[in-house]
N, C-alpha and C positions, 0 to 999 in steps of 0.2 A: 753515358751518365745514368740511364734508366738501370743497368746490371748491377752497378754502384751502390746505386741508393740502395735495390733490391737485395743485393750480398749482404749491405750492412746491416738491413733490417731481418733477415734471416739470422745472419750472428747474431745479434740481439735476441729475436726469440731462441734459438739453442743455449747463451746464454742465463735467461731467466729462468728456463726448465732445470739447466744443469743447478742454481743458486734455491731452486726447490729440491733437487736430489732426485731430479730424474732423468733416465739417459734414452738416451736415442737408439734404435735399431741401427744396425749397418744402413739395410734397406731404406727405412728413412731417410738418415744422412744422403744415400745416394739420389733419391728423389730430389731431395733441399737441392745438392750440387747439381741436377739435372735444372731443373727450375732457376736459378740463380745463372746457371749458363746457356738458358732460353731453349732447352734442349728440348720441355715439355712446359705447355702452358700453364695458367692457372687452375682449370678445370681435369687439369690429371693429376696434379698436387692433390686436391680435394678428392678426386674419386678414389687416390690412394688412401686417402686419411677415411674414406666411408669402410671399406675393410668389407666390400659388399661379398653376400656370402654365394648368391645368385648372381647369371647375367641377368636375369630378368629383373633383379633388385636395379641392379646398374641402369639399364634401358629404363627403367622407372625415374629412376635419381637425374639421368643425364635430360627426361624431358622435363619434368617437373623443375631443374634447375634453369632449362634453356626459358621456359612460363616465367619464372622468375625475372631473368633480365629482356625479358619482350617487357615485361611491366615495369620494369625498372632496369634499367640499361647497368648505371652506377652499382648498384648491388649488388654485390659478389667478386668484381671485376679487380678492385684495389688490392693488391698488396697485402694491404692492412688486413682485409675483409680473411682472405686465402688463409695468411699465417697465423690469424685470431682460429681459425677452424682446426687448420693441423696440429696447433698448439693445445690446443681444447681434447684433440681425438689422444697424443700423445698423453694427456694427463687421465684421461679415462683411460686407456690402455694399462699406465702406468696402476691406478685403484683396481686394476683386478687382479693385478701379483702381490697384492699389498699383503702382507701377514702380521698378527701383531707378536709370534714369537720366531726365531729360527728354525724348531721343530716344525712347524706349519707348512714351512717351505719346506723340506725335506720331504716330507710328506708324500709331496705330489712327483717330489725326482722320480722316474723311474728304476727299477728294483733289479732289472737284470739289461744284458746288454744288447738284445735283439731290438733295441729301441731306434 
């Protein structure tokens, strides 16, 4: 029952991203379908959505989050809490490709093919 609810509420949020016009990485998607099939908890959902650049960022994030639910158990832990975060990170992700003309994106393609 628990996967259930958790599928439908993932559908849902990919839903409302796509109805703002914003798509998903592969990689994400495969995270969501790992998560929905309990294959990784909640706290590796989130540390994928932190996009940490360091492990030392990480070993930072991972205690400073575990402080969090020593204080509050609830916090972090729902569903709701997880996919309110990865939704958040994918629409921040989404504002920094954001161009306001098509030249702008062009821009940045790379110019020869050793890329």
């Amino acid at each position: 029952m628990y996967c259930i609810l958790r599928s439908q509420q993932v559908h849902q949020m990919v839903s409302n991203l796509k109805a703002e016009g914003l798509a998903l990485e592969h990689v994400d998607m495969l995270m969501l379908d790992a998560y929905i099939a309990k294959k990784i908890e909640g706290i590796d959902l989130l540390a994928h959505a932190q996009q940490f650049k360091t492990m030392a960022a990480y070993h930072y994030w991972c205690l400073t989050y575990q402080k969090t639910l020593i204080s509050d158990p609830t916090l972090g832990t729902s569903v709701e809490y997880i996919l309110s975060e990865f939704q958040n990170t994918i629409r921040r992700k989404s504002n920094l490709y954001k161009f306001d003309t098509p030249s702008e994106s062009l821009a940045l393609m790379p110019t020869t093919t050793d890329c």
